[in-house]
LUMGU-466926 format. One record per residue: residue number from 1; x, y, z of N, C-alpha, C in turn. Coordinates in steps of 0.2 Angstrom, whole numbers, m for minus. Layout:
<sites>
(site NUM,(X,Y,Z),(X,Y,Z),(X,Y,Z));
...
</sites>
This chain:
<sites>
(site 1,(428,399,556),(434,403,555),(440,400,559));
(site 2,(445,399,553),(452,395,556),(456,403,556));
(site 3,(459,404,563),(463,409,565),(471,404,564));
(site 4,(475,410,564),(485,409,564),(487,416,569));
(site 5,(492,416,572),(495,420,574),(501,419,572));
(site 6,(503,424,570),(511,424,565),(514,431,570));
(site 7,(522,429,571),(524,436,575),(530,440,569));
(site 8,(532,446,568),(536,448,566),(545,445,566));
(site 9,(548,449,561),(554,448,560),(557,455,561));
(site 10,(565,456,560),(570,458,560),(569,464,556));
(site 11,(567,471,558),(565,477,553),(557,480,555));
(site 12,(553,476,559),(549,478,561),(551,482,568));
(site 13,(557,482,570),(558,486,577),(555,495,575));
(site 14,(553,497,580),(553,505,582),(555,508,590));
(site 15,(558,511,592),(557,514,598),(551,516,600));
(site 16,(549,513,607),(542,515,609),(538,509,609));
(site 17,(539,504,604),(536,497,604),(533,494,611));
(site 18,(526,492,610),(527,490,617),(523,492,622));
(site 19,(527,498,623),(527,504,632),(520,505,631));
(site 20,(515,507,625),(504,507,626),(504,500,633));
(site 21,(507,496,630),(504,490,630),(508,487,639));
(site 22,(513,490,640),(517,485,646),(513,493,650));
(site 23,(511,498,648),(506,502,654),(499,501,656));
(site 24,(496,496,651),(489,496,652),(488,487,653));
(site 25,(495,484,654),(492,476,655),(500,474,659));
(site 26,(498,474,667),(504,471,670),(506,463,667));
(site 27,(502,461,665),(505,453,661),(510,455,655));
(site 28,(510,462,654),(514,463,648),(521,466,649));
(site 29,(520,471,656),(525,474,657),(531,467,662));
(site 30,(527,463,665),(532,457,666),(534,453,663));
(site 31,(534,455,655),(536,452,649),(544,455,649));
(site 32,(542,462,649),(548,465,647),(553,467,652));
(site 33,(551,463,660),(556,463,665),(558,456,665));
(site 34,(555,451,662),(559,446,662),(562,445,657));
(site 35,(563,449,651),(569,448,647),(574,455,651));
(site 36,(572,458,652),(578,460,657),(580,457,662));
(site 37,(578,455,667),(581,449,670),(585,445,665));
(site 38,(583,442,661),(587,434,658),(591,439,657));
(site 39,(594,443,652),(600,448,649),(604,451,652));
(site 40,(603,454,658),(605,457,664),(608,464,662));
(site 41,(602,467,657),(603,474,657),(594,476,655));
(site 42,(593,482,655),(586,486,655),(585,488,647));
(site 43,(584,482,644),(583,481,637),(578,483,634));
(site 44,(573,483,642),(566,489,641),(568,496,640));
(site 45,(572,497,641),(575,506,641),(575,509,638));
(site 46,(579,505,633),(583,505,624),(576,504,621));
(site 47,(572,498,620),(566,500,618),(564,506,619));
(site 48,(560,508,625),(554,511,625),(560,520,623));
(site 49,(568,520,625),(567,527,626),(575,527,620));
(site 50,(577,523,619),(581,523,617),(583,528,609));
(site 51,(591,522,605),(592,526,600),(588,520,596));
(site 52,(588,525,590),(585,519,585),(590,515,580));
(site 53,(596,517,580),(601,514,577),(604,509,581));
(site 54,(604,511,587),(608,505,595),(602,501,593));
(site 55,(593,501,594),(589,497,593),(590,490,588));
(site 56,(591,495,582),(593,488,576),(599,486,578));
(site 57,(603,486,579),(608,482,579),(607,476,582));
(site 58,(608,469,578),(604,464,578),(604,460,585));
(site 59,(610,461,587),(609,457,597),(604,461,599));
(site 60,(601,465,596),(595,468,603),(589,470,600));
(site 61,(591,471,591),(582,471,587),(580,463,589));
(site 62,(584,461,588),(581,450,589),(577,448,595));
(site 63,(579,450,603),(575,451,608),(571,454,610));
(site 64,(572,463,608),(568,467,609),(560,464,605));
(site 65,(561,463,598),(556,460,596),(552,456,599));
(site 66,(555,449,603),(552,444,603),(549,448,609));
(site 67,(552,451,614),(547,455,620),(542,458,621));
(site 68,(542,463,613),(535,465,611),(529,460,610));
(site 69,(531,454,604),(528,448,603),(522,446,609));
(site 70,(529,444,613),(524,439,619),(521,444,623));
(site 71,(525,452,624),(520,456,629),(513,457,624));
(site 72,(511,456,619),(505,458,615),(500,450,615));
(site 73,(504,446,616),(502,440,617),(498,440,624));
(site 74,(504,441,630),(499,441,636),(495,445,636));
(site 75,(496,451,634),(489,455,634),(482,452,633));
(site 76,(483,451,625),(478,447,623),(474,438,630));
(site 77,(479,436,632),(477,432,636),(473,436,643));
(site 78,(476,441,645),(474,444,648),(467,447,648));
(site 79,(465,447,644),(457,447,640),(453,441,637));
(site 80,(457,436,639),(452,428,638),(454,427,631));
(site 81,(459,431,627),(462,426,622),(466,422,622));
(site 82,(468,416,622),(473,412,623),(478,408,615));
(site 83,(484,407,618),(488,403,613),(481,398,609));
(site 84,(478,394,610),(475,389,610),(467,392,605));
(site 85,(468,399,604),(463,400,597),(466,400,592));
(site 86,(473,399,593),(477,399,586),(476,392,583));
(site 87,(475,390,576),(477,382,573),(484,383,574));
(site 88,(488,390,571),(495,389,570),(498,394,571));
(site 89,(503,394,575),(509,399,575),(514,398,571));
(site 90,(517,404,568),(521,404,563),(526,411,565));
(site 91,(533,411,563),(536,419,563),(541,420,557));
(site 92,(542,426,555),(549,425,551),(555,426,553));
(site 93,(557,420,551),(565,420,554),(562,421,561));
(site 94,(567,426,564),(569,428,573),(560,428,575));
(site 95,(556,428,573),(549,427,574),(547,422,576));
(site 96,(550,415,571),(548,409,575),(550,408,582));
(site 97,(554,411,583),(558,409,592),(552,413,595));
(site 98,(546,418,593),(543,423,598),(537,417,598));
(site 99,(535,414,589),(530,409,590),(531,404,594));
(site 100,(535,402,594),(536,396,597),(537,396,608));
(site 101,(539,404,608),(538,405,617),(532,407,617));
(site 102,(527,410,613),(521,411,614),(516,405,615));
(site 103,(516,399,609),(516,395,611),(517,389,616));
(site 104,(522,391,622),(524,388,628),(529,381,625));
(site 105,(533,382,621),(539,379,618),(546,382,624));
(site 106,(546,387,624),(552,389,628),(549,395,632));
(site 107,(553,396,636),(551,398,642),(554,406,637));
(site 108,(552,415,644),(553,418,638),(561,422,641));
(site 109,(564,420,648),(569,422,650),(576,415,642));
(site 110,(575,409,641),(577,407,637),(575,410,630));
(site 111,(570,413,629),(572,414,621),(575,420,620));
(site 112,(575,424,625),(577,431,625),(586,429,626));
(site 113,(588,425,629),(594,423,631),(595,420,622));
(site 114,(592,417,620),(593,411,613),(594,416,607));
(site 115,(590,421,610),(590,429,603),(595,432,606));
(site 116,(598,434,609),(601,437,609),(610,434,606));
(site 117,(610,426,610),(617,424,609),(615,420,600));
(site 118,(609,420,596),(608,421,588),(611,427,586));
(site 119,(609,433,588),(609,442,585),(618,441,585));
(site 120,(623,439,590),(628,440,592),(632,434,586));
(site 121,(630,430,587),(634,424,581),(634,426,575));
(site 122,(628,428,573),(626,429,566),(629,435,564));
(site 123,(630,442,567),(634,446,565),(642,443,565));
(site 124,(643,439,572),(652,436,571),(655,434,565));
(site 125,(648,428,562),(651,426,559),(655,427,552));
(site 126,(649,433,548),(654,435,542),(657,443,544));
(site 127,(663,444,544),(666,452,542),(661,456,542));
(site 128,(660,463,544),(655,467,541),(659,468,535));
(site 129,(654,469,528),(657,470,521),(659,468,516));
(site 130,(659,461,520),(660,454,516),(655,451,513));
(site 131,(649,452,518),(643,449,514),(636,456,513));
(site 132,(632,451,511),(628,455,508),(619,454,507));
(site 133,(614,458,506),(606,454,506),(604,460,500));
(site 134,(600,455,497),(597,462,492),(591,459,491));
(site 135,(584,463,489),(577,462,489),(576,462,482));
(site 136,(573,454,477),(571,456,470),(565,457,471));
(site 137,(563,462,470),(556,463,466),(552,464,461));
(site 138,(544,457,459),(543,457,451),(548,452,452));
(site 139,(549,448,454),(553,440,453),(550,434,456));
(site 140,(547,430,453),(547,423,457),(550,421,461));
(site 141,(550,415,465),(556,411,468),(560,410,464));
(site 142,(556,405,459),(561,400,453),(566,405,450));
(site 143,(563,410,448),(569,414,445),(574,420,446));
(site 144,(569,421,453),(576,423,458),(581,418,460));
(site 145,(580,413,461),(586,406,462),(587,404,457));
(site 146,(587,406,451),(591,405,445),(597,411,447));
(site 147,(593,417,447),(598,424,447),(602,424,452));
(site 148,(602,420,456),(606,419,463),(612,414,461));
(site 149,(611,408,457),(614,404,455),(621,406,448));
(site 150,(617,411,447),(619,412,439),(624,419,444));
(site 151,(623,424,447),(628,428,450),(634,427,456));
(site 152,(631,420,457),(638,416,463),(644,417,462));
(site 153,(645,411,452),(653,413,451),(657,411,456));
(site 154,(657,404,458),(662,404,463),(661,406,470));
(site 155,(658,410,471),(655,413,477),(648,410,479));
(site 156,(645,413,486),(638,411,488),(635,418,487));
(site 157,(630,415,483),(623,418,485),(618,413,484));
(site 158,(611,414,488),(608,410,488),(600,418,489));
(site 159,(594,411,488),(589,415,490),(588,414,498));
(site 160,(584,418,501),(586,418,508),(578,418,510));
(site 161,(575,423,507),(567,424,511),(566,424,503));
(site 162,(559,417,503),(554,418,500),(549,420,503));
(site 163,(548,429,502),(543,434,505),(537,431,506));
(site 164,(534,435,495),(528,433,494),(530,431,487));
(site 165,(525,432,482),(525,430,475),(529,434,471));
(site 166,(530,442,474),(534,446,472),(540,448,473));
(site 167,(540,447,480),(547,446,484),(554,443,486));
(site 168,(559,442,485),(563,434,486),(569,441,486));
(site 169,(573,439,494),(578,441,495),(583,436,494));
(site 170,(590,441,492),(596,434,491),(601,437,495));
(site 171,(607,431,498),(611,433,502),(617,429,500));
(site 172,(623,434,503),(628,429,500),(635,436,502));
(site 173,(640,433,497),(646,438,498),(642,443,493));
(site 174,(647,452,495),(643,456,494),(643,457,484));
(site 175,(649,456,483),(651,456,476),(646,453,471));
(site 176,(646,446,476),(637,440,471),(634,443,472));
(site 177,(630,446,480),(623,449,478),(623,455,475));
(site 178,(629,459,475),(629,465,468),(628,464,461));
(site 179,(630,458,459),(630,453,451),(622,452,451));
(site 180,(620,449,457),(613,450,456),(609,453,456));
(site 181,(610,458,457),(604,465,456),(603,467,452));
(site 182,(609,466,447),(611,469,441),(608,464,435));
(site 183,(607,456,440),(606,452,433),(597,451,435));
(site 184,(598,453,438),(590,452,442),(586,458,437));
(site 185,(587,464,434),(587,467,432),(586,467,424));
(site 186,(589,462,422),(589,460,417),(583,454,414));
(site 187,(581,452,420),(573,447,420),(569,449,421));
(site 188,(568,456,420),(561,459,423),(558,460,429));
(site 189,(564,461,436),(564,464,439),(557,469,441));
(site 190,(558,472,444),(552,477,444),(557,484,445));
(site 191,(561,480,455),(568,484,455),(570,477,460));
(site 192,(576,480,460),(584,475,465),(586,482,467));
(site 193,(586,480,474),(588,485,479),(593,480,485));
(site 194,(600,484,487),(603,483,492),(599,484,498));
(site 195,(600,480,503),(596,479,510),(601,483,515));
(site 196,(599,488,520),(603,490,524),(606,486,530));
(site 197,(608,478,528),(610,474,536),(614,474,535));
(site 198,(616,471,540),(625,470,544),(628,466,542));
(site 199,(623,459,540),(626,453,539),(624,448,533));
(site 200,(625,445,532),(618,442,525),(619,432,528));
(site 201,(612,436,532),(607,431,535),(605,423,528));
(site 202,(604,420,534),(599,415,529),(603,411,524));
(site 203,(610,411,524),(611,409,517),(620,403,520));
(site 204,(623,401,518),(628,395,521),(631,400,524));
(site 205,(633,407,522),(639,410,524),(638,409,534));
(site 206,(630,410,535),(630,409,543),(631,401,545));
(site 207,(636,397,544),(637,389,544),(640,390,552));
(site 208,(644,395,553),(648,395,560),(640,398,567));
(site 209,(638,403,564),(631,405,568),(628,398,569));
(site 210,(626,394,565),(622,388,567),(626,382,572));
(site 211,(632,383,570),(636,380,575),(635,383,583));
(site 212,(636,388,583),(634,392,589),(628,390,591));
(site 213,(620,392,589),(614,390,592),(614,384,591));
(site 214,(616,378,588),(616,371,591),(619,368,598));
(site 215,(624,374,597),(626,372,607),(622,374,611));
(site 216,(620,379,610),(616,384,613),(609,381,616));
(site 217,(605,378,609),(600,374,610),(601,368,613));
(site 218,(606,368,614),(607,359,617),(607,361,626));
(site 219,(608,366,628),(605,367,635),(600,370,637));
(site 220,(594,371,632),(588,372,634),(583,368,634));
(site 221,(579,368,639),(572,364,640),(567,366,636));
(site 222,(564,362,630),(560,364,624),(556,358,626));
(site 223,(548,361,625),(543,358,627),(540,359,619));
(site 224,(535,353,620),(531,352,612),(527,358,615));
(site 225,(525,364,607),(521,367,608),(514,364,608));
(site 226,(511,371,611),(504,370,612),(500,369,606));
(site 227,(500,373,600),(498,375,596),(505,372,590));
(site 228,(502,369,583),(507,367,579),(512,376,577));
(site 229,(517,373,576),(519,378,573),(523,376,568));
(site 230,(524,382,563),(525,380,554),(533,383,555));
(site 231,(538,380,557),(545,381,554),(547,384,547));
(site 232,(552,388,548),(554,393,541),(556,388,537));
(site 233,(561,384,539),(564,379,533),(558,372,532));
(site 234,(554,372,533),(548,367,532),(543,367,528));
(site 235,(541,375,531),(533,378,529),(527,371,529));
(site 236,(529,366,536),(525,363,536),(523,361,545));
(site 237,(517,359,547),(517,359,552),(521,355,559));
(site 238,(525,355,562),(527,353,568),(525,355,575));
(site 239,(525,348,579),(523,351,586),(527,344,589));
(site 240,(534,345,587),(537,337,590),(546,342,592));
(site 241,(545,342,602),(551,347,603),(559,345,600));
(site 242,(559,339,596),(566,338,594),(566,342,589));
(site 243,(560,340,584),(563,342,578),(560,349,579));
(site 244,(557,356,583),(559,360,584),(566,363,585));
(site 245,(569,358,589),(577,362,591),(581,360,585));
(site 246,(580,355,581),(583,354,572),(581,360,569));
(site 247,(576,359,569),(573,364,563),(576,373,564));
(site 248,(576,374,572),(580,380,572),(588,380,572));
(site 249,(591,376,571),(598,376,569),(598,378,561));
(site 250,(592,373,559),(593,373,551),(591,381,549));
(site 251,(587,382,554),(584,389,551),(589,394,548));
(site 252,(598,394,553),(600,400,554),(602,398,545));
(site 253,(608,394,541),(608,393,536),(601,393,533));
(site 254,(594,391,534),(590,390,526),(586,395,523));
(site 255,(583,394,522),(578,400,518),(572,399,521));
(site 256,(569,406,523),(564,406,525),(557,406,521));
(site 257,(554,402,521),(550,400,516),(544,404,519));
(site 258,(543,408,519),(535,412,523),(531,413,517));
(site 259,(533,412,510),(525,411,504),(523,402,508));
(site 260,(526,400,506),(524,392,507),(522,392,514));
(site 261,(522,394,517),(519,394,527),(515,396,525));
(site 262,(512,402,522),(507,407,521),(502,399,516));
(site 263,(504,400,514),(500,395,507),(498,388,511));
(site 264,(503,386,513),(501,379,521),(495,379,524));
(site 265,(496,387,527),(490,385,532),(484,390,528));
(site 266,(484,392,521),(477,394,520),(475,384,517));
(site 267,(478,383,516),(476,376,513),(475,370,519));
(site 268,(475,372,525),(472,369,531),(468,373,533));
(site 269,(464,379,529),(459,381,532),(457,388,535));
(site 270,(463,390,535),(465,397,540),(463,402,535));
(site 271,(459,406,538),(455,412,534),(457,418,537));
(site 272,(461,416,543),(462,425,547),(469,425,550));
(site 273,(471,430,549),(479,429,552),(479,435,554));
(site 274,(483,435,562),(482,441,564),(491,439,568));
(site 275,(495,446,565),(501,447,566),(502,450,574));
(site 276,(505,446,578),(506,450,583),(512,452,587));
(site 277,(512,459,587),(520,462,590),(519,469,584));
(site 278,(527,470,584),(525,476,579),(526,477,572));
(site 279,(523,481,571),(523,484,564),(518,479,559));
(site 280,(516,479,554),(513,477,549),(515,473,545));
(site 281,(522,474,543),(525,470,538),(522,461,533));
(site 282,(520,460,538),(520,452,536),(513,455,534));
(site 283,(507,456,537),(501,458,534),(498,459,527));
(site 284,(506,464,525),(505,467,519),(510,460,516));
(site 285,(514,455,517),(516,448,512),(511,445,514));
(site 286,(506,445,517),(499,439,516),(494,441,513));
(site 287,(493,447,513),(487,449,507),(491,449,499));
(site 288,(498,450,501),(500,447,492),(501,442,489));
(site 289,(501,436,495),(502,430,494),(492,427,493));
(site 290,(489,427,496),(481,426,496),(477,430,499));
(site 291,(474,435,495),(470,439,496),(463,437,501));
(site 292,(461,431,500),(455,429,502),(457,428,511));
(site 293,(463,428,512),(465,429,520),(464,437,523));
(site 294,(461,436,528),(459,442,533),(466,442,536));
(site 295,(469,448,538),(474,453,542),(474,458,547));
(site 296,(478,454,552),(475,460,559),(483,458,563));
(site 297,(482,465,564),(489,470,565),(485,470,573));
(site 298,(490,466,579),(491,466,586),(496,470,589));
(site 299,(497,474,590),(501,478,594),(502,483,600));
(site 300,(495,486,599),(495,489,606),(488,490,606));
(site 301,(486,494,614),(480,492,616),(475,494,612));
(site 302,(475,496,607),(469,500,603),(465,495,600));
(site 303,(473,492,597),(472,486,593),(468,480,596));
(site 304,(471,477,602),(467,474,606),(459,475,608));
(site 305,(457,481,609),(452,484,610),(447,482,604));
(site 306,(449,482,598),(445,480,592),(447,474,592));
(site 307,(448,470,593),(449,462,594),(442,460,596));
(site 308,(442,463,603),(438,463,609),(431,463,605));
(site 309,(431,471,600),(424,474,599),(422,470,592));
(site 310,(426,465,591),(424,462,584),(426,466,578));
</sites>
């Protein structure tokens, strides 16, 4: 049995994440005072007690995630499971930065620091209202980026997450991804749905946001992970700390390929993939992408507890 540890993205936040888990494993709760340390406010607070709307708001869903991440992470270590039973770590989007410190690639006061000056760039860089994400569902990749291409017009849109085989988000100004929903619709969509963000991720309009984490990243100490990890814009293995600090530059423009990472590592072997941090999301795009992979939602102590029990 070839295990993966994959950590969530951007819309798995909840208030309350976590707090099981940083009361029953002091390895977990020192997760979430060292990102408040590195930040220098109690970003534990907003988590566990906070609003849910201040929550999402991207400079502190991008953090707060990653801190659930790695506190589910040392929990597990705290029970003799280590980085080192994974073949591969992998995240979506704001995810890879949680694989890649759970890993021991970056320390977890920098990546709380690297999430949160990403969350702040990426909303800088478009206007709110200018840009836009919309979900085609019952679409391929190939013909979601045809539909992305054919609604541009002069404008961007692009595809931004290749989810699973049904899923392929597009981003861009908000006009082209409106054109899209509408032409998406006309290919046998399933639906095209507007996304609730702030910004439209993934796609060139973030060219100034990459500009930022390229600096960003130029004063961190990045070590080779322990564990390969599968980059968004890649979907293929790396464990070489250069092309880590490239590959997350690239990430903020590219498209997050998580069918092809999923597809990668079932074809290196990997029959169990267990999500850790919050929520489910990616669980339910891996059983649509290869049913024949097992799914295990890590999150808080109950969860771990069945780990334990087999």
């Amino acid at each position: 049995m070839s295990v993966a540890f994959v950590f969530p993205g951007q819309g798995a936040q909840t208030v309350g994440m976590g707090k099981a888990l940083a009361e029953a494993y002091p390895a977990a709760q020192a997760v979430f005072d060292e990102v408040d340390e590195a930040l220098g406010e109690k970003l534990s607070s907003l988590i566990w007690e906070g609003n849910q709307d201040t929550l999402t708001l991207t400079q502190n869903a991008q953090p707060a995630l990653m801190a659930t991440s790695i506190a589910a992470m040392r929990a597990l270590e705290a029970e003799g499971i280590t980085i080192e039973k994974a073949s591969f770590v992998a995240g979506h989007s704001l995810g890879e930065y949680s694989a890649l410190c759970a890993a021991g690639a970056l320390s977890v006061g920098d990546t709380a620091r690297l999430l949160r000056t990403r969350g702040e760039a990426m909303q800088k860089a478009v206007p709110v209202g200018v840009g836009a994400m919309a979900a085609l569902l019952g679409l391929d990749f190939e013909t979601a980026s045809d539909v992305a291409k054919e609604a541009a017009n002069g404008e961007v849109c692009q595809a931004a997450n290749d989810n699973d085989p049904a899923q392929v988000v597009v981003s861009g100004h908000k006009g082209a991804v409106e054109r899209a929903v509408e032409i998406a619709k006309t290919r046998g969509a399933k639906r095209a749905v507007m996304l609730p963000v702030s910004a439209p991720f993934h796609c060139s309009l973030m060219e100034p946001a990459a500009g930022v984490m390229a600096e960003a990243l130029s004063h961190v100490d990045i070590e080779a992970p322990a564990v390969p990890v599968i980059p968004n814009v890649t979907a293929h293995s790396c464990q070489s700390a250069t092309l880590v600090r490239n590959h997350l530059v690239d990430q903020v423009t590219g498209s997050v390929r998580w069918r092809e990472s999923v597809m990668y590592m079932a074809s290196e072997g990997v029959s169990d993939i267990w999500e850790i941090g919050a929520g489910k999301a990616l669980s339910g795009m891996i059983r649509r992408i290869d049913r024949s992979i097992t799914t295990r939602a890590v999150g808080t102590p109950d969860d771990i507890k069945a780990v334990l029990d087999g």
